[in-house]
C-alpha positions in Angstrom: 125.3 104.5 105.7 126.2 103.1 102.3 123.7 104.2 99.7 124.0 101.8 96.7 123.0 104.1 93.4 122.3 102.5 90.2 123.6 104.7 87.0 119.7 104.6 86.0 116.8 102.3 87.0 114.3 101.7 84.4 110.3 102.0 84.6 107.8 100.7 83.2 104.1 100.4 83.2 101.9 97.3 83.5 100.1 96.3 81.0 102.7 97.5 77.9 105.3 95.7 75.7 108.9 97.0 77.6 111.3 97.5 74.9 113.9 94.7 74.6 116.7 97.5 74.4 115.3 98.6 77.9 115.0 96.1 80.6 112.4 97.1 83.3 113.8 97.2 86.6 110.4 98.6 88.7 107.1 98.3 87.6 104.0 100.9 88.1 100.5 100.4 87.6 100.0 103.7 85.6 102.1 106.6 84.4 100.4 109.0 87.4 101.5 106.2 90.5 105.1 107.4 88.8 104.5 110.8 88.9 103.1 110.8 92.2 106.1 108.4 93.9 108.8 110.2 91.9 107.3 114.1 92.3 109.9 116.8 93.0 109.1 116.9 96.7 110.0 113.4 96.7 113.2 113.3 94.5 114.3 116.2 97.1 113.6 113.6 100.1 115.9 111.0 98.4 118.6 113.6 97.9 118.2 114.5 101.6 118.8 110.8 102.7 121.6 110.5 100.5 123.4 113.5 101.3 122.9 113.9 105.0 122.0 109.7 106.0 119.8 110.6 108.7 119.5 107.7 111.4 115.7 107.8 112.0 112.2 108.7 110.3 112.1 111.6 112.6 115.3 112.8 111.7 114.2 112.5 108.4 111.1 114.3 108.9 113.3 116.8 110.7 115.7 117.5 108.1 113.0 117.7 105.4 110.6 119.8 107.2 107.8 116.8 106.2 105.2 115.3 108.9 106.4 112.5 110.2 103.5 110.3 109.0 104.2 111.5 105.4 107.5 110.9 105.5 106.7 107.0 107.0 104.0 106.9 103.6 106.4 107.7 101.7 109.3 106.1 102.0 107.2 102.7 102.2 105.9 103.4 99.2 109.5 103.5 97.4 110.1 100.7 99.2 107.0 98.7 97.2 108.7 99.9 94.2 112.4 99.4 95.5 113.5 102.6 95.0 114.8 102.5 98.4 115.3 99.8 101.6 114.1 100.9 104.5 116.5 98.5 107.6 115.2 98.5 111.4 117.8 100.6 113.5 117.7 99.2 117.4 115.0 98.7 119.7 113.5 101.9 120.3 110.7 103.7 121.0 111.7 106.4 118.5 111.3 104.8 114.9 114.9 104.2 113.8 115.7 102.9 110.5 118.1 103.1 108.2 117.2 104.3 105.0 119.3 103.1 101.6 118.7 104.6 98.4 119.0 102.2 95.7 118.1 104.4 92.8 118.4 108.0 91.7 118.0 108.2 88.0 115.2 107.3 86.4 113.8 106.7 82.8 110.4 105.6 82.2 110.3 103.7 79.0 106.6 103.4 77.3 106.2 100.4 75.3 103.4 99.0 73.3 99.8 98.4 74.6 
């Protein structure tokens, strides 16, 4: 799996000025939603992908030691904010999907109310 990495994505939060010298590449509602999507634990979970590309959400949860269900939560959550692309894997009745992680550096620029 080819895991497309950006040198660093950009954040910014709704409802402030972004600073010209910083274009916004993702968008949260509030500094928190980026603390909660970007936490250790989760950062940890994209290095994981990356590293190892796991074939599967159970694989992932597998590798990770994470319930499945938080795993699934999760990762469609970066999705939302396109920090990764989650791509459907074969017909099974194990989920299968291919996960691409199209960011791993952040910096969360806070502009003016």
């Amino acid at each position: 799996m080819e895991n497309l990495k950006q040198s660093r994505c950009v954040i910014g939060i709704k409802g402030q000025t972004p600073d010209p010298d910083f274009p916004v590449d993702i968008w949260f509602d509030s500094l928190k939603s980026v603390a909660n999507v970007l936490s250790k634990e989760n950062q940890q979970l994209l290095k994981v992908i990356a590293e190892q590309q796991p074939q599967s959400l159970t694989e992932i949860a597998s590798i990770s030691g994470r319930a499945l269900s938080n795993v699934s939560r999760t990762l469609k959550t970066m999705e939302k904010h396109s920090i990764v692309e989650m791509i459907p894997n074969g017909n099974s009745v194990q989920v299968q999907v291919k996960v691409k992680v199209l960011a791993d550096n952040w910096l969360v620029v806070l502009g003016k109310l």
